[in-house]
C-alpha positions as CSV (number, residue, x, y, z in Angstrom):
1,X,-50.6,51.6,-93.7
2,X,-48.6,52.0,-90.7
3,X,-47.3,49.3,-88.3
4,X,-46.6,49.7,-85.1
5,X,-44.8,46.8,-82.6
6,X,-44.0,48.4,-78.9
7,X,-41.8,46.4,-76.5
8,X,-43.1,44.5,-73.7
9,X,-44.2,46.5,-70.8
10,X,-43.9,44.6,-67.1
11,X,-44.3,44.5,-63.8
12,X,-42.7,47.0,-61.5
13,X,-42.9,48.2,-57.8
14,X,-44.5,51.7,-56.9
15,X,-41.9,54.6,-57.0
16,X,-40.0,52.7,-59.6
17,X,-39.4,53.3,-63.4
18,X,-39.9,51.8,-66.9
19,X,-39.1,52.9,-70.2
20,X,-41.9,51.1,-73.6
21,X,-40.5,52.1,-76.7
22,X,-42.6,51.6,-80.0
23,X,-41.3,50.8,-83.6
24,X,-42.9,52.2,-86.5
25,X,-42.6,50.8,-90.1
26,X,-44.6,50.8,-93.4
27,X,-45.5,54.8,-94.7
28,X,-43.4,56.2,-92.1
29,X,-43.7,59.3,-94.1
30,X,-47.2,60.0,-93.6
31,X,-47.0,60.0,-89.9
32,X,-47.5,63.3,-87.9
33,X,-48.2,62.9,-84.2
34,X,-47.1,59.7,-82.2
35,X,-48.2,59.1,-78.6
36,X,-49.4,56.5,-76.1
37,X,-52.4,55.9,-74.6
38,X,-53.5,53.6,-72.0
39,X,-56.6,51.5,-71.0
40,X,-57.9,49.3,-67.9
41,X,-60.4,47.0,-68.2
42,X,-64.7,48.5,-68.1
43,X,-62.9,52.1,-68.9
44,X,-62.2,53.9,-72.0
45,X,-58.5,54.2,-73.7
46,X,-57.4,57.6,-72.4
47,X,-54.4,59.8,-73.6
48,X,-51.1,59.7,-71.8
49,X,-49.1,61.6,-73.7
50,X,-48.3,62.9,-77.8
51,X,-45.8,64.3,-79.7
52,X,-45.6,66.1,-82.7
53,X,-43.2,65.7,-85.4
54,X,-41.1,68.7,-84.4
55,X,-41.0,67.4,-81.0
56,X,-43.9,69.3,-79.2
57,X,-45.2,67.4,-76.3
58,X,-48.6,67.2,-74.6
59,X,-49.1,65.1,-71.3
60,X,-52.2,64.1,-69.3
61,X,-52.2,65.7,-65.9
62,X,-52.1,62.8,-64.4
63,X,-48.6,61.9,-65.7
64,X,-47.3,65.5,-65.8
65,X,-43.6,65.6,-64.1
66,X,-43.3,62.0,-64.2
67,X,-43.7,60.5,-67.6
68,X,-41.4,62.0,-70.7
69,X,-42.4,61.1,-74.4
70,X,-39.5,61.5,-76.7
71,X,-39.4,60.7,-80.4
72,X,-36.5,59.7,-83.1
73,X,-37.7,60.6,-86.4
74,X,-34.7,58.7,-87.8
75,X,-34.7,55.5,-86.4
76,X,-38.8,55.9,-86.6
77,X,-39.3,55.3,-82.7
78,X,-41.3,56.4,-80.1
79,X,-40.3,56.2,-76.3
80,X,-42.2,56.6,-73.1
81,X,-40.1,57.3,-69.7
82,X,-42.5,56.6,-67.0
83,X,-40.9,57.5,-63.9
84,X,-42.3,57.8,-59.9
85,X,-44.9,55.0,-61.2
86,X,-47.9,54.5,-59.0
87,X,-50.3,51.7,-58.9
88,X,-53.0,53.7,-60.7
89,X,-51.0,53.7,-64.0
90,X,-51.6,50.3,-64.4
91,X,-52.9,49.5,-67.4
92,X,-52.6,48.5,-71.2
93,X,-50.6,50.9,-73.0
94,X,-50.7,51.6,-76.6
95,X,-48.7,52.9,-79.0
96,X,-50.8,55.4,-81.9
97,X,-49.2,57.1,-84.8
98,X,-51.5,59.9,-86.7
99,X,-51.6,59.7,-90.5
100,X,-55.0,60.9,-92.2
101,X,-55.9,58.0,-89.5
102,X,-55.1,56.4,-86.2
103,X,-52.8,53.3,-85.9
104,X,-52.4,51.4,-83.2
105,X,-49.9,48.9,-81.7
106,X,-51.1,45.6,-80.0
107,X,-50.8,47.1,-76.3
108,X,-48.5,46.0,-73.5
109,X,-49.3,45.6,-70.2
110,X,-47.5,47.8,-67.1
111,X,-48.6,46.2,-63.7
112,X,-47.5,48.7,-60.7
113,X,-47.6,47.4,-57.6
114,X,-48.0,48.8,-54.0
């Protein structure tokens, strides 16, 4: 089992930034890819970014040049930059951590507005 606990997202203005960060704890070890994902309501939880344990990264387009996933294997976090925000990436975001399964944190809602 893998727990995951991300900090509270927020409201922020369009052009502005915000940084989530996610803790993982429980078998750490079995953990390959980390990411975060996002959902609005009557839509389905899309894919905002992953990383690998070795650090490999892999973005949706729509985030591309404006979001940055970065990863501590040490201190067993997971962070997510969002720069340049628009109003369209408002959502709920969720942490996920990869084992043999999916994990998930409880989601944290970023409100960007115009």
């Amino acid at each position: 089992q893998v727990q995951l606990v991300e900090s509270r997202g927020g409201l922020v203005q369009a052009g502005g930034s915000l940084r989530l960060s996610c803790a993982a704890s429980g078998s750490i070890f079995r953990i390959n890819d980390m990411g975060w994902y996002r959902q609005v309501p009557g839509k389905q939880r899309e894919l905002v970014a992953t990383i690998t344990r070795g650090g490999n990264t892999n973005y949706a387009d729509s985030v591309k040049g404006r979001f940055t996933i970065s990863r501590d294997n040490a201190k067993n976090m997971v962070y997510l930059q969002m720069n340049s925000l628009k109003p369209e990436d408002t959502a709920v975001y969720y942490c996920n951590a990869k084992t043999l399964y999916d994990f998930w944190g409880q989601g944290t809602q970023v409100t960007v507005s115009s």
